[in-house]
C-alpha positions as CSV (number, residue, x, y, z in Angstrom):
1,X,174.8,240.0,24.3
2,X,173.2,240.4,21.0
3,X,175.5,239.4,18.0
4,X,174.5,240.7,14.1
5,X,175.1,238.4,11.1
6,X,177.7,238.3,9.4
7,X,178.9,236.5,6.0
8,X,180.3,233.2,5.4
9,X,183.6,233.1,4.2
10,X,184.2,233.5,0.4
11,X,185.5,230.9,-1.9
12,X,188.8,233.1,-0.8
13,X,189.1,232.4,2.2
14,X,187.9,229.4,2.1
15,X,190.5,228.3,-0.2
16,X,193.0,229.9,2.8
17,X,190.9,228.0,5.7
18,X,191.4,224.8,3.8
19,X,195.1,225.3,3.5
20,X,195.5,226.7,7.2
21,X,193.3,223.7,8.6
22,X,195.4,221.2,6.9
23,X,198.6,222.8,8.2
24,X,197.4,223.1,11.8
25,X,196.1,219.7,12.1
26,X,199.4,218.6,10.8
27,X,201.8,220.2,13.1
28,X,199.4,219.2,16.2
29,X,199.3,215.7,15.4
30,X,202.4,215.3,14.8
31,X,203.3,216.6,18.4
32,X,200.7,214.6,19.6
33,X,203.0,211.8,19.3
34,X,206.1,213.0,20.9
35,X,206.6,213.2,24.4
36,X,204.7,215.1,26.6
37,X,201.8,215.9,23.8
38,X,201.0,212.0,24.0
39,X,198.8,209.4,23.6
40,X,194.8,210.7,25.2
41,X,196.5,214.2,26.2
42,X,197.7,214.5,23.0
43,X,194.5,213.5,21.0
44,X,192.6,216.3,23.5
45,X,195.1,218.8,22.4
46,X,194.3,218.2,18.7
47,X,191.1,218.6,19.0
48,X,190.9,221.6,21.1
49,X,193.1,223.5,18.9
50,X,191.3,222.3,15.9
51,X,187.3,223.7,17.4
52,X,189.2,226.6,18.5
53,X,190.0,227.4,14.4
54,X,186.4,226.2,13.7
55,X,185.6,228.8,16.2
56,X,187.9,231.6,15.2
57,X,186.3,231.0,11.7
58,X,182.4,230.1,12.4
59,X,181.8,231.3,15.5
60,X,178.7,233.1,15.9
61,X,176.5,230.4,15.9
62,X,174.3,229.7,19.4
63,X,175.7,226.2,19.5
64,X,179.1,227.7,19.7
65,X,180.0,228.1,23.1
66,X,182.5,227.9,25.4
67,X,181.3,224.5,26.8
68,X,181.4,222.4,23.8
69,X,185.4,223.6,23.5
70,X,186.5,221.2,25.9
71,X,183.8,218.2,25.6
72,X,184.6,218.1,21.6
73,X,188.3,217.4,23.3
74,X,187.8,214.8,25.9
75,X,185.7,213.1,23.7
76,X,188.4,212.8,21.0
77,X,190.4,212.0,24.1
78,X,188.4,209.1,25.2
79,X,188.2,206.8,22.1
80,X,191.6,207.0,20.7
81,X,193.1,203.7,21.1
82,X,196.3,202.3,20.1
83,X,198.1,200.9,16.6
84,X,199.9,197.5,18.1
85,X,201.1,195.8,14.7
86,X,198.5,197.2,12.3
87,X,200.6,199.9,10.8
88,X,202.8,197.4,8.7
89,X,200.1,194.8,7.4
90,X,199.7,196.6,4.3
91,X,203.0,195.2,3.6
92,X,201.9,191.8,3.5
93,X,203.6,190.7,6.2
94,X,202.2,190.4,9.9
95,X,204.8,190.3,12.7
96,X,204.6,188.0,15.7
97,X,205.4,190.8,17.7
98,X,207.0,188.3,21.0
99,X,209.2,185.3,20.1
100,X,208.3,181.6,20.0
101,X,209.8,179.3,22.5
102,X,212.9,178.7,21.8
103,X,213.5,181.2,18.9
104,X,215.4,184.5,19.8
105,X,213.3,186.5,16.6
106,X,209.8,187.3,16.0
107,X,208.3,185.2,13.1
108,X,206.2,186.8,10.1
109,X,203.6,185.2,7.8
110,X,202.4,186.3,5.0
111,X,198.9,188.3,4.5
112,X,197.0,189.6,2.1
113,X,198.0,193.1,2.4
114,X,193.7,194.2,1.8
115,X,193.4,193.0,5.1
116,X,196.0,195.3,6.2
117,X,193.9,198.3,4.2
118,X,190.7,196.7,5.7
119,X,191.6,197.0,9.3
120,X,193.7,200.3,8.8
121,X,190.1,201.6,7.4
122,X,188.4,200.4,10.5
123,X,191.0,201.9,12.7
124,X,190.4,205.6,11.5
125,X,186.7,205.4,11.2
126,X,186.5,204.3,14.9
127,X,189.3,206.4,16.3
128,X,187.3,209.8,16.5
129,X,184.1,208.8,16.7
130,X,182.3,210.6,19.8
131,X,184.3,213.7,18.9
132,X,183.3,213.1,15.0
133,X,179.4,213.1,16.3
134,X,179.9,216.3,19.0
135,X,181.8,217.9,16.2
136,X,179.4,218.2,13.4
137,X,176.3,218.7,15.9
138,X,178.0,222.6,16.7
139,X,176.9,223.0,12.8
140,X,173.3,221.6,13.6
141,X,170.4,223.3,14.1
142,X,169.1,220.5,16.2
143,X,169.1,221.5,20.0
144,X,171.0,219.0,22.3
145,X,170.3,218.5,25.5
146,X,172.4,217.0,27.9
147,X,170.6,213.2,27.6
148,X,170.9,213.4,24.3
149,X,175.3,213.3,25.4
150,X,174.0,210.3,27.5
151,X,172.4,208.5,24.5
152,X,174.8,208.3,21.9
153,X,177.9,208.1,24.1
154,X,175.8,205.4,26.0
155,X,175.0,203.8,22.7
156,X,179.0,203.8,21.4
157,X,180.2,202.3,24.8
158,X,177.4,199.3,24.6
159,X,178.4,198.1,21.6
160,X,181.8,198.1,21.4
161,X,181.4,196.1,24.4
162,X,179.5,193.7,23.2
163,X,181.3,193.8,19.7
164,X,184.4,193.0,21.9
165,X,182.7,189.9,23.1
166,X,180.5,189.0,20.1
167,X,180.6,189.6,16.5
168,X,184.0,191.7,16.0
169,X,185.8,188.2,16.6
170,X,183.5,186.9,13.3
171,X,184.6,190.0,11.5
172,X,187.7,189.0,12.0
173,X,188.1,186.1,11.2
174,X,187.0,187.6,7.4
175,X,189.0,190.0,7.2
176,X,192.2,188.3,8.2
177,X,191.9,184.7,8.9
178,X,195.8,183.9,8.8
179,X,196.1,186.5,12.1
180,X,193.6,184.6,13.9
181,X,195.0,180.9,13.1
182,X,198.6,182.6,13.9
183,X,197.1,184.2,17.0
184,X,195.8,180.3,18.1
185,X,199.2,179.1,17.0
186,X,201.0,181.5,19.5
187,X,198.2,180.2,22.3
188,X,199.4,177.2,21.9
189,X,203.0,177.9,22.4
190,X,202.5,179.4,25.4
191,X,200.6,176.2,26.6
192,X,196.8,177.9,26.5
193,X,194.7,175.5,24.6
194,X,191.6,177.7,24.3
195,X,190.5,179.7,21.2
196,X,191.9,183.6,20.4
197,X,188.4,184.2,21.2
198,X,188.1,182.7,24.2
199,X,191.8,184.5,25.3
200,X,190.2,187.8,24.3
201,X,186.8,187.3,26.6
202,X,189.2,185.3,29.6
203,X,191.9,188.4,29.6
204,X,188.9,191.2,28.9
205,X,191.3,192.1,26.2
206,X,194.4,192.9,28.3
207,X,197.0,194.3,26.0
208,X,199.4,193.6,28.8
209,X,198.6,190.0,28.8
210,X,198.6,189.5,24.9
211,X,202.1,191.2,24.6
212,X,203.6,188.3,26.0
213,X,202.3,185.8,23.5
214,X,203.2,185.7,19.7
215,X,200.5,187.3,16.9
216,X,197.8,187.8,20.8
217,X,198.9,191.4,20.6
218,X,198.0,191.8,17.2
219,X,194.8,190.2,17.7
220,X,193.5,191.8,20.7
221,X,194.1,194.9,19.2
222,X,192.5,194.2,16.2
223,X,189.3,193.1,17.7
224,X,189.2,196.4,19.7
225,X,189.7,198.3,16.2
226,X,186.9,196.6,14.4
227,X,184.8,197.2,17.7
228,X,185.3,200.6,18.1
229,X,184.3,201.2,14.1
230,X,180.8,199.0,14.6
231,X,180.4,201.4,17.7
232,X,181.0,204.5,15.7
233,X,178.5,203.5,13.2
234,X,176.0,202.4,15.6
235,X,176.3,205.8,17.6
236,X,175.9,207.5,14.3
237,X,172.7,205.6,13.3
238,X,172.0,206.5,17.1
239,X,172.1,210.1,16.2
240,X,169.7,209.6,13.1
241,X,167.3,207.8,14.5
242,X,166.6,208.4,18.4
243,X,168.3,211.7,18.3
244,X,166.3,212.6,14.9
245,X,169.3,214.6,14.0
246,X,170.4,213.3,10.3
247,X,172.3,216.4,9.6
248,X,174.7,215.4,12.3
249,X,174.4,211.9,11.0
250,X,175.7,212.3,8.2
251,X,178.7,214.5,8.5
252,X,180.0,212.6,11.2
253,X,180.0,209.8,9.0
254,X,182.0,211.6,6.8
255,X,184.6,212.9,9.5
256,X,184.8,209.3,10.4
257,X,185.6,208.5,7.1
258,X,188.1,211.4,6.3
259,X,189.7,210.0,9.6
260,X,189.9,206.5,8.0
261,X,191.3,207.6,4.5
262,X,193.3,210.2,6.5
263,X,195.3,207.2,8.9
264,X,195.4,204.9,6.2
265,X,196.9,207.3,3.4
266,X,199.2,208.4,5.6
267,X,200.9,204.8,6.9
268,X,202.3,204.5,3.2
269,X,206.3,205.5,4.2
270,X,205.7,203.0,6.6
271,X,204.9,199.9,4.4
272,X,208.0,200.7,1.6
273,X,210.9,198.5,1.5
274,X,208.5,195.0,1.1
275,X,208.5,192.8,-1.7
276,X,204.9,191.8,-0.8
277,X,202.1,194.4,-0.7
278,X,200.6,197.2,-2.2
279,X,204.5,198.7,-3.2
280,X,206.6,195.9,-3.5
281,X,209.6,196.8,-4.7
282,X,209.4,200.4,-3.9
283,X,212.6,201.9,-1.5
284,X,212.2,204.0,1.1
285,X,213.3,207.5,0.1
286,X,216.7,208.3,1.7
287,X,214.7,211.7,3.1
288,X,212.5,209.4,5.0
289,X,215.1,207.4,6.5
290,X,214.4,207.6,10.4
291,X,211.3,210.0,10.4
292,X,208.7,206.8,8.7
293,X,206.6,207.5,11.8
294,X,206.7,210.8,12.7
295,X,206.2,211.5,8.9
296,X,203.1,208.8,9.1
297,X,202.2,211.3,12.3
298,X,201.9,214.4,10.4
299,X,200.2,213.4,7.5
300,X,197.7,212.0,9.2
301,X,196.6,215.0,10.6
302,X,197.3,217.2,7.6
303,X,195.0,215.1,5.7
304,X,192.7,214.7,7.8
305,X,192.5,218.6,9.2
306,X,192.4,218.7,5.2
307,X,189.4,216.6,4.2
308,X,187.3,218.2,7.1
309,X,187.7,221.9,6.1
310,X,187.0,221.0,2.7
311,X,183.9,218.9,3.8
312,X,183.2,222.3,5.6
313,X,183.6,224.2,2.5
314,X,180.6,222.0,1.1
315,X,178.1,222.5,3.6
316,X,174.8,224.4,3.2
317,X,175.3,228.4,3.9
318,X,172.3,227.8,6.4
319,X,174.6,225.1,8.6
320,X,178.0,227.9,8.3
321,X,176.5,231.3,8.3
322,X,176.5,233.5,11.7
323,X,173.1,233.2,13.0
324,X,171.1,236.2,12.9
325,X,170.4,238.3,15.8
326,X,170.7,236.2,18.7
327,X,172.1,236.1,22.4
328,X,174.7,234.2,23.7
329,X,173.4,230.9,25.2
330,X,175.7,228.8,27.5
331,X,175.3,225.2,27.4
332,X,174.7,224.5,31.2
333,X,171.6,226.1,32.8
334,X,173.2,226.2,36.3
335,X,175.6,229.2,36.8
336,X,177.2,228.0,39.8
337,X,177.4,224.6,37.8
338,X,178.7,226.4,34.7
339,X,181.2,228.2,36.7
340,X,182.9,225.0,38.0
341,X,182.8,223.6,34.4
342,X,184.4,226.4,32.8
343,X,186.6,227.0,35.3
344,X,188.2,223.6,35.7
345,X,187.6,222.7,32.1
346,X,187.5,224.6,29.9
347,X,190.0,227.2,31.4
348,X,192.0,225.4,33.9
349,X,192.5,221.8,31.8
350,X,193.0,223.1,28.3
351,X,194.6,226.2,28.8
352,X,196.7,225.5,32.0
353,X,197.4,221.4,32.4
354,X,197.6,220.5,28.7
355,X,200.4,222.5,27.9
356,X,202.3,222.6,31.7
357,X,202.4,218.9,31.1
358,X,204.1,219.3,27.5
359,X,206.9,221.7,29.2
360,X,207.4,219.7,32.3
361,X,207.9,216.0,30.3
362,X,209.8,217.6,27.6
363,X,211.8,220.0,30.0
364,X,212.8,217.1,32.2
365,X,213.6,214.9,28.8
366,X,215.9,217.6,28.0
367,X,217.6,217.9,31.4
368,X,217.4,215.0,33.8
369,X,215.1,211.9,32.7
370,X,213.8,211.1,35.9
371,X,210.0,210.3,35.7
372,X,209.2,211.7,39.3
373,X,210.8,214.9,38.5
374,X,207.9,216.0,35.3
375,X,205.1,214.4,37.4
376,X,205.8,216.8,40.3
377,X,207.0,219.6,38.1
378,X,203.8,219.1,36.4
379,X,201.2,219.1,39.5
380,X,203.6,222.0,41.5
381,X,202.9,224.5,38.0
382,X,199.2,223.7,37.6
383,X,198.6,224.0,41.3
384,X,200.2,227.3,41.5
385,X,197.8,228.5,38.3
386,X,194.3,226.6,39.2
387,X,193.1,229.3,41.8
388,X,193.8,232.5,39.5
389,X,192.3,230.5,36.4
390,X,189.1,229.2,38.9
391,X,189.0,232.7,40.8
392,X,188.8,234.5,37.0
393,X,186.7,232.3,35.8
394,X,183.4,231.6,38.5
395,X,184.0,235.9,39.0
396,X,183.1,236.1,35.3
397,X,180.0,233.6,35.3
398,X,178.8,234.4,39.2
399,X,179.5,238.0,39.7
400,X,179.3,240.0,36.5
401,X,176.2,239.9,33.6
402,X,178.9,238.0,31.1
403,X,177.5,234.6,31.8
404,X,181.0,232.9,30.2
405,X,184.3,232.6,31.0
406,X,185.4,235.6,29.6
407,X,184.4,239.0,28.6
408,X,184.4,237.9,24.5
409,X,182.4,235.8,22.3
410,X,183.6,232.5,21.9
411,X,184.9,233.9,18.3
412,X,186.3,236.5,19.7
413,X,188.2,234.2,22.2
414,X,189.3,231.7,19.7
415,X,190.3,233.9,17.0
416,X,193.1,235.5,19.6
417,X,193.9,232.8,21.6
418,X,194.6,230.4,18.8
419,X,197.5,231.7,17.4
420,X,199.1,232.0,20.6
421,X,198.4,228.4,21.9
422,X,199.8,227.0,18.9
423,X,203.0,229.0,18.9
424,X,203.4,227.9,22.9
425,X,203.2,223.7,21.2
426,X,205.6,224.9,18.6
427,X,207.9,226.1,21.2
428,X,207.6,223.3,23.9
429,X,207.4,221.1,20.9
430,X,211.0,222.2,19.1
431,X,213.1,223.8,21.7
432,X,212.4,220.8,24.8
433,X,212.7,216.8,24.6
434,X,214.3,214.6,22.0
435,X,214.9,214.4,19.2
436,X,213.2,218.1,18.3
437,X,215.7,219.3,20.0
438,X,218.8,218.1,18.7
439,X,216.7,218.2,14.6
440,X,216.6,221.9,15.1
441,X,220.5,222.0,16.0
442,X,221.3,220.1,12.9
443,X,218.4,222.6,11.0
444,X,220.9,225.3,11.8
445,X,223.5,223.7,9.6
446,X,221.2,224.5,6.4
447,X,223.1,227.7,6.0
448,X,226.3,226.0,5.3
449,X,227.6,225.6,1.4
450,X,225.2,222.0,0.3
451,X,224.6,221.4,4.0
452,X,221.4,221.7,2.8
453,X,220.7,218.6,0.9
454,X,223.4,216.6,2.6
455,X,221.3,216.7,5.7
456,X,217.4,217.0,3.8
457,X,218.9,213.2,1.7
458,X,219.8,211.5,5.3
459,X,216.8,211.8,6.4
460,X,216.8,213.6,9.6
461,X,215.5,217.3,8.4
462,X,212.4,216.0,6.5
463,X,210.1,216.3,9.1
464,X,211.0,219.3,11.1
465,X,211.1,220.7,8.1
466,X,207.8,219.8,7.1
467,X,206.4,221.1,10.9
468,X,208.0,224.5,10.2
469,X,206.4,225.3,6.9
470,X,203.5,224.6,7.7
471,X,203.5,226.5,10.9
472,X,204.2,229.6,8.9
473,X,201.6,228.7,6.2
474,X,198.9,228.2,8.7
475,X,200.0,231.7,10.4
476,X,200.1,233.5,7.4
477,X,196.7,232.0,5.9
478,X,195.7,232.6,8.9
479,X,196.7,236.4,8.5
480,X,195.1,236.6,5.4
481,X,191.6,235.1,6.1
482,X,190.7,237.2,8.8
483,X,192.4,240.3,7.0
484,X,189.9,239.8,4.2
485,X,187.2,239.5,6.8
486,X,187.5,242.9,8.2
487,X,188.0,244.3,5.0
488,X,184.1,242.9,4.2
């Protein structure tokens, strides 16, 4: 299917796709860490939502296709990782986070509260990595083949094993020396006389293990962090050197780093009330009472979705424009091969799975609690969908001349389908589980006479409130932008 060329977005809509990136990444994050939305599924749900926008908006480029939906996901999937106590260091204070013998309350010692910014740093710029790298390469005009996956995921996983074992122990100990010596401390407690190091490489790192043992949680998880940042940097140089592509080099770099500043901006309700730290002395809003984290969750991603778009917004026409005159390539080679990818993937996966988990946890939340009931809730619904979605899918790519998924361009696709998968989150996010659930019942109380601000000051409405702006800011700049782009 030949596609013409059309114009990249005007400082007008750019202005719009800022605004509506920043809002979208916002509200998925933040559902990312509720219930159902959670942890790896929820990270893969962030990111498929947010290359479906990139999509919707750049689309008709021949990197652009419907395979590198679903990897861009699982690879933001696969590296994200896991806060333990780092969170709260900026406050100068790290938290033993498992009692001493004999004392019934975790101890704290004081740290310099730049280590906490150090390792908060390190924990963004190595949380995205692999997705960071597979994102910016849909904007390159370097060719990938699928060895060139191989090499720089290869290259990330070798050296953050090796960092885990080697040098992010040294790194460490110079960024925050007193959580290593309280780390050793805690070893000894438990009656372990060996080194935090020597724990780390005995355990392999099991977080399990270190939970039981005061300041080894902290540290294990730490070591992983600064790991996983020397492997993002090594797969980047990867990319710039063996891959030869510098382009996608460099603006992972910067995704990296927009996840770092994003993370690290955003823990700041979340380190008030200290007398130590970067805002000693400062209160905790009474609006923020109760919603530190979920607030921490959502701003996050708003300033993160924030800093990409407008990185975006900077590029080189040449990297953004639609590429003229070209036919739609798939990324696999093999139909019968691309058929089974698609299908189970990129249809079946993200369209189907993602979100019948979200309703099953949340639904059973809401109703009955019971752990076995949203696990077989979960696998009845997707069975029941997986052979229309497979059937639909290899009939497109075997039996017809579309050679996709479906009978549109991947634009085409995104730019529908994206407005319609959010508002399914939104739904399962607000009207199943706990606590949306019960917010949006106290929401309803805004109409009364100064039940307004009596329930916006205790701190309960801030961030539903916050998620339901900026769902209708994203849909309405979402309105507009592609409004003005059939008007040119």
């Amino acid at each position: 299917m030949t596609i013409t060329k059309q114009n990249n977005l005007n400082w007008y809509q750019q202005i719009f796709a800022i605004i509506a990136g920043a809002c979208l990444v916002g509200v998925m994050w933040r559902a990312r860490g509720s219930h159902g939305f959670g942890a790896k599924w929820g990270m893969f749900a962030v990111a498929f939502v947010f290359v479906l926008f990139i999509y919707a908006l750049y689309g008709r480029r021949r990197k652009m296709n419907f395979e590198m939906m679903p990897l861009c996901a699982v690879f933001a999937a696969l590296t994200a990782g896991g806060w333990g106590t780092l969170n709260s260091q900026m406050n100068g204070y790290l938290s033993s986070s498992a009692n001493f013998i004999g004392e019934e309350a975790y101890r704290y010692i004081e740290i310099s509260e730049y280590s906490g910014l150090a390792i908060m740093l390190l924990l963004g710029f190595g949380w995205l990595p692999l997705f960071a790298i597979c994102f910016a390469s849909l904007f390159s005009k370097k060719k990938y083949e699928f060895k060139d996956f191989l090499v720089y995921v290869g290259a990330y996983y070798i050296t953050v094993i090796i960092s885990n074992f080697t040098v992010s122990h040294l790194i460490l100990e110079v960024i925050n020396p007193e959580a290593v010596e309280a780390c050793a401390e805690g070893l000894r407690d438990a009656g372990h006389d060996i080194s935090p190091m020597n724990a780390f490489i005995t355990e392999l790192g099991s977080a399990a293990w270190a939970k039981k043992i005061p300041f080894c949680r902290n540290y294990f998880t730490s070591v992983k962090v600064v790991s996983s940042a020397v492997g993002a940097l090594t797969s980047i140089l990867t990319v710039a050197i063996v891959i030869k592509d510098k382009f996608t080099a460099i603006f992972a770099f910067f995704i990296n780093l927009a996840c770092a500043i994003a993370i690290t901006v955003a823990d700041i309700p979340l380190i008030l009330d200290s007398d130590r730290g970067f805002f000693a002395g400062v209160k905790t809003p009474t609006f923020l009472n109760g919603c530190e984290w979920s607030t921490w969750e959502f701003f996050t991603g708003f300033i993160l979705g924030l800093l990409v778009m407008i990185i975006i917004a900077f590029l080189p026409k040449q990297y953004t424009d639609a590429e003229e005159l070209f036919t739609y390539t798939p990324l696999l080679k093999s139909k019968r091969f691309s058929a089974i990818y698609n299908g189970i993937l990129t249809m079946f996966f993200s369209f189907v799975v993602i979100l019948v988990r979200a309703f099953s946890f949340r639904l059973n939340e809401s109703i009955l609690d019971n752990e076995t009931f949203e696990i077989v809730l979960t696998v009845v619904l997707s069975a029941a969908l997986f052979y229309p979605v497979f059937k639909f899918t290899r009939k497109n790519i075997l039996n017809s001349e579309f050679n996709k998924p479906i009978e549109m361009t991947p634009q085409e696709f995104s730019m529908k389908v994206l407005p319609i998968y959010l508002l399914i989150v939104f739904i399962v996010y607000f009207l199943f589980g706990s606590p949306s659930f019960s917010n949006l019942v106290l929401f309803s109380k805004i109409f009364y006479n100064n039940e307004f601000f009596i329930q916006l000051n205790s701190g309960v409405l801030f961030e539903p409130l916050f998620m339901i702006i900026s769902f209708i800011i994203f849909n309405i700049s979402y309105k507009i932008i592609f409004k003005k782009k059939r008007e040119n």
